[in-house]
C-alpha positions as CSV (number, residue, x, y, z in Angstrom):
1,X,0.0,0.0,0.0
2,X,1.2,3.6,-0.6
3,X,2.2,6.0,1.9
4,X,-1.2,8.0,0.4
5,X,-3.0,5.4,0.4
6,X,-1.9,4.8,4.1
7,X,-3.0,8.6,5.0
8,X,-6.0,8.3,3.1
9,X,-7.5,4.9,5.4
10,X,-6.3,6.4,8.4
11,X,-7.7,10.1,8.2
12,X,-11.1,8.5,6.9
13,X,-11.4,6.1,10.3
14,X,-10.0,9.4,12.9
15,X,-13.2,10.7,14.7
16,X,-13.8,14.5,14.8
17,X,-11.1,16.3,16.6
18,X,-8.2,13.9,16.5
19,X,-5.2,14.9,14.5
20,X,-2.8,13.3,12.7
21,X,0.8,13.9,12.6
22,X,3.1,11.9,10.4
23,X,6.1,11.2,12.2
24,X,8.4,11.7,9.3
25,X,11.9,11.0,10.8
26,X,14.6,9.3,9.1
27,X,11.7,9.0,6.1
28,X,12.9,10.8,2.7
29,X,11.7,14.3,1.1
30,X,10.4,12.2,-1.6
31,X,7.8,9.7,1.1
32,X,6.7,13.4,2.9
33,X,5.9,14.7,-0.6
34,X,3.6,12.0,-1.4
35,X,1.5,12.3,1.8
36,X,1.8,16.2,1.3
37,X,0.1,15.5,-2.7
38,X,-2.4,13.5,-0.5
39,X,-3.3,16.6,1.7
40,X,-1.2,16.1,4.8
41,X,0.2,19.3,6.5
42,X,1.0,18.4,10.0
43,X,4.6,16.5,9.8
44,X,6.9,15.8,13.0
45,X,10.7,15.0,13.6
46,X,12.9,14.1,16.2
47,X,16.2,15.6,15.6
48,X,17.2,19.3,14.9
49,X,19.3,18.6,12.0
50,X,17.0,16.8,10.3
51,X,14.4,19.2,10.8
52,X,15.9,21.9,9.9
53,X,17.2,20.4,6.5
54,X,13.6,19.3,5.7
55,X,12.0,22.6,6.6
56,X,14.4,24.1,4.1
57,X,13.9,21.8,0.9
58,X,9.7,21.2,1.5
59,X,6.8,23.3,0.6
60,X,6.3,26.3,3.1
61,X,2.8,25.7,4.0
62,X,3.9,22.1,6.4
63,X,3.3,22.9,10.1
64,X,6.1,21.5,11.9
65,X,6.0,19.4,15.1
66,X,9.2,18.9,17.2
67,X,8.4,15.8,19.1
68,X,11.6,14.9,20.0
69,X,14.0,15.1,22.8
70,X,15.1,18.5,22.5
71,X,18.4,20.3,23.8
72,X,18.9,23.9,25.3
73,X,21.6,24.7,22.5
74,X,19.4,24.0,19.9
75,X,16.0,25.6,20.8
76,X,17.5,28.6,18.5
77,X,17.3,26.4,15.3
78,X,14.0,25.2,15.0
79,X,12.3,28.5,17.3
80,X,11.8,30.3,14.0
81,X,9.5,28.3,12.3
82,X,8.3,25.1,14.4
83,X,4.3,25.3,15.0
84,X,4.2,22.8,18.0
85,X,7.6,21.3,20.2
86,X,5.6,18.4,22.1
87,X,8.9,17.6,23.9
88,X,9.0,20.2,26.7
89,X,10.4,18.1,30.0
90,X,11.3,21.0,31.7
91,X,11.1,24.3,33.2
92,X,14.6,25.8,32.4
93,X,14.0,25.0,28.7
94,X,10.6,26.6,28.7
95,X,12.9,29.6,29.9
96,X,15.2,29.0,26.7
97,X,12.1,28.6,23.8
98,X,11.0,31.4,25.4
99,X,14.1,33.6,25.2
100,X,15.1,32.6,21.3
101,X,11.1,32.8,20.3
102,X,11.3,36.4,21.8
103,X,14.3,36.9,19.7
104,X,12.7,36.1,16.3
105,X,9.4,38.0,17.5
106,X,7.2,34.6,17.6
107,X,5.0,33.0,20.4
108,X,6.0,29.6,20.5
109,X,3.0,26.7,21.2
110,X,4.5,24.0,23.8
111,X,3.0,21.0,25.7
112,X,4.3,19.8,28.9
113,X,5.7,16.4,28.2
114,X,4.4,14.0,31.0
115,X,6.5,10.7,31.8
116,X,3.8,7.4,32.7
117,X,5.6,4.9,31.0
118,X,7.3,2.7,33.0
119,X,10.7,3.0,31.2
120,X,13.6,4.7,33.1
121,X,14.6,6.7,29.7
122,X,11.7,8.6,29.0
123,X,11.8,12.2,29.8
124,X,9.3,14.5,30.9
125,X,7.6,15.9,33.7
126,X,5.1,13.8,36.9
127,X,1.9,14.9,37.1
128,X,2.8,16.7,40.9
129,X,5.2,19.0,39.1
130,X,3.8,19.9,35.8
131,X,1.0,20.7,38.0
132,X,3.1,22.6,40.2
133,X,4.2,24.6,37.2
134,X,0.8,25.6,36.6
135,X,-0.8,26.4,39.2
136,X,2.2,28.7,40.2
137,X,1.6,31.4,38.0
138,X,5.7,31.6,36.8
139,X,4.2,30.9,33.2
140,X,2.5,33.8,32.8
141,X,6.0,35.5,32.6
142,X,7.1,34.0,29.7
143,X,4.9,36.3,26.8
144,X,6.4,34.5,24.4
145,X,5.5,30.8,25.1
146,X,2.0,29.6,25.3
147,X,1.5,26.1,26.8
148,X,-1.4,24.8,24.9
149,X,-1.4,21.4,26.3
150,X,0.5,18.2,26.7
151,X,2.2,15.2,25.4
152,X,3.0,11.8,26.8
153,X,3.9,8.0,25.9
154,X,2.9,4.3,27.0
155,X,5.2,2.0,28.3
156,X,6.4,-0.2,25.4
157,X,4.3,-3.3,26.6
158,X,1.8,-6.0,25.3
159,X,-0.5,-5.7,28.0
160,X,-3.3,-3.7,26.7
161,X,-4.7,-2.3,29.9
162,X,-1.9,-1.3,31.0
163,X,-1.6,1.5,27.8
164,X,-5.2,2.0,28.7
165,X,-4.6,2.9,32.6
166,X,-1.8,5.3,31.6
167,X,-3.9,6.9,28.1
168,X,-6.8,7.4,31.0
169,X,-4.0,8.7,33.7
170,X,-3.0,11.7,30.7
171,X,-6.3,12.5,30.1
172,X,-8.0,12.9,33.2
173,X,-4.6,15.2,34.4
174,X,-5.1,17.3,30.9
175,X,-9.1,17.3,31.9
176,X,-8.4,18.7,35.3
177,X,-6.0,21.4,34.5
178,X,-7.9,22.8,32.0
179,X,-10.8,23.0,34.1
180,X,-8.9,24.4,36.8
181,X,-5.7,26.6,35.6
182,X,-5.3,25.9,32.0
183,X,-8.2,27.2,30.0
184,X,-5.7,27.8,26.8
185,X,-5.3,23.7,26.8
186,X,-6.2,22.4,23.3
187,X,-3.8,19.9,22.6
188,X,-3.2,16.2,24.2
189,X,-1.0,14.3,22.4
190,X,-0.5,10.5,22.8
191,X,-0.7,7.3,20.6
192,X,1.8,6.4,18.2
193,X,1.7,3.6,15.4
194,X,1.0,0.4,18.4
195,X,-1.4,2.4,20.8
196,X,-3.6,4.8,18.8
197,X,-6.4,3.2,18.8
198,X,-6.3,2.7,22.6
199,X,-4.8,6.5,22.7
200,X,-7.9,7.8,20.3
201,X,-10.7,6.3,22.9
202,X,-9.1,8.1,26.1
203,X,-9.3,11.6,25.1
204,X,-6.1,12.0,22.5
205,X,-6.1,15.0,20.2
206,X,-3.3,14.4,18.3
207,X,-2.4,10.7,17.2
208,X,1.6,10.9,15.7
209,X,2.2,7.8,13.4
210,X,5.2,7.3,11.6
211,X,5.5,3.1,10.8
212,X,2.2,3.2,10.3
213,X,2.1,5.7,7.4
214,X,5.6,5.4,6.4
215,X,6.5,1.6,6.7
216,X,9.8,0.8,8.4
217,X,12.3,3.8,8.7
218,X,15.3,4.3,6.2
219,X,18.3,4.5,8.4
């Protein structure tokens, strides 16, 4: 099946209000082209580099998603132009997008990346201090960031319920803070190619599939 034919069968079945992001890392100009001629817009990466290469070379109208694990010392590369970084683990580089999005005269959209897997090597925030965060007020300094929402991952597991518990865990805390502190939140991003489905029926906004639209990635 082709990559547009992939887009096409998985746009059809998303219900109202779930968007999808192709998770285009390590994939060719040529593969983002072809879902681009089949109407996709919304295109994410992992690494700065290849961002910024790609951004450069593709048609001007793709709205960028940094989902990645993003470093201080590179925030300046992608500030100008990125729609939405879904990566943001931490205060201090809140502080940073901030500064270099100031800089190029932009407001930057964020999410607050929340850690429920079970893995050690996930980054992000717990619930108790990305909640901390906003409830504190210390966001509001930052004029040039706007925290629209936030992002998280399973655990990389079999056991079904398990996704499920941690999908309902996201959704509940993005429920609550909106209610509460966070009326701007728009955004909750979770389910990738093995878990949207599961990520879709607990609340998810924005699905981000790569092997799934993409087949296997070209190294």
């Amino acid at each position: 099946m082709s990559v547009a034919q992939r887009i096409r069968e998985i746009k059809e079945s998303l219900p109202e209000g779930v968007r999808l992001l192709a998770v285009s890392k390590f994939h060719p100009a040529e593969s983002i082209m072809e879902a681009y001629n089949e109407g996709q817009r919304l295109f994410g990466e992992n690494h700065v580099q290849e961002l910024t290469q790609k951004q450069q070379i593709l048609p001007a109208d793709i709205e960028w998603h940094f989902i990645g694990h993003l470093q201080s010392n590179k925030v300046k590369y992608i500030v100008p132009f990125v729609s939405l970084i879904h990566s943001v683990d931490t205060e201090k580089l809140l502080g940073v997008i901030n500064t270099q999005a100031e800089k190029c005269g932009r407001v930057v959209e964020c999410l607050l990346e929340i850690h429920v897997a079970k893995e050690e090597t996930k980054y992000g925030f717990d619930f108790d201090s990305a909640k901390e965060l906003l409830e504190s007020g210390r966001l509001n300094a930052l004029k040039n960031v706007s925290v629209v929402g936030i992002m998280g991952m399973s655990s990389i597991t079999d056991d079904e319920s398990q996704i499920r518990r941690e999908f309902a865990s996201l959704s509940s805390f993005y429920r609550s803070m909106k209610e509460s502190v966070a009326p701007q939140f728009r955004e909750l991003s979770m389910g990738m190619s093995g878990d949207y489905h599961i990520a879709i029926e607990e609340g998810s906004t924005i699905i981000r599939l790569g092997t799934t639209i993409f087949g296997a990635r070209q190294y």
